[in-house]
C-alpha positions, 0 to 999 in steps of 0.5 A, spaced: 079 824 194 077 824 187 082 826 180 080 831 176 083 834 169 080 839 164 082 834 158 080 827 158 085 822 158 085 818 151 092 819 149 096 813 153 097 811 160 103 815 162 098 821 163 094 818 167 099 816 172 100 823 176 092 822 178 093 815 179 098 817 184 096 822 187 090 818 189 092 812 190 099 811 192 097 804 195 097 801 188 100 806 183 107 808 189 112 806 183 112 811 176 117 806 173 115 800 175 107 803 172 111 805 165 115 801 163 109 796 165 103 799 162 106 805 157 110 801 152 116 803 152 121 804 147 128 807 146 130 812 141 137 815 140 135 820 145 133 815 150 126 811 152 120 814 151 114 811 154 109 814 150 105 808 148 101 803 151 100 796 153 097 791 158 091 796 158 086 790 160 090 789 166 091 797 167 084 797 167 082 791 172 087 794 177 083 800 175 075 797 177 078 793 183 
């Protein structure tokens, strides 16, 4: 299977993860675990927003193996 998009994914993390899961579910199986792991969540008056990044280095090993 291979995931594609029409616009490059430079943003944050969070919009990775519907291709991550679509294509591999065997690691990417958890979208809460996934942001609040690699998208740096914060939480305003309107509750948590998961739209910054973190731990890119492991997101990006996990990636290539």
């Amino acid at each position: 299977m291979l995931g594609l998009s029409g616009t490059p994914i430079v943003n944050c993390p969070v919009e990775f993860w519907p291709i991550l899961n679509m294509v591999r579910p065997d690691k990417f199986d958890d979208f809460e675990r996934y942001a609040w792991r690699y998208c740096n969540p914060r939480h305003t008056r309107w509750g948590w927003v998961f739209k910054g990044a973190a731990n890119t280095d492991k997101l990006h090993h996990k990636l290539i193996n």
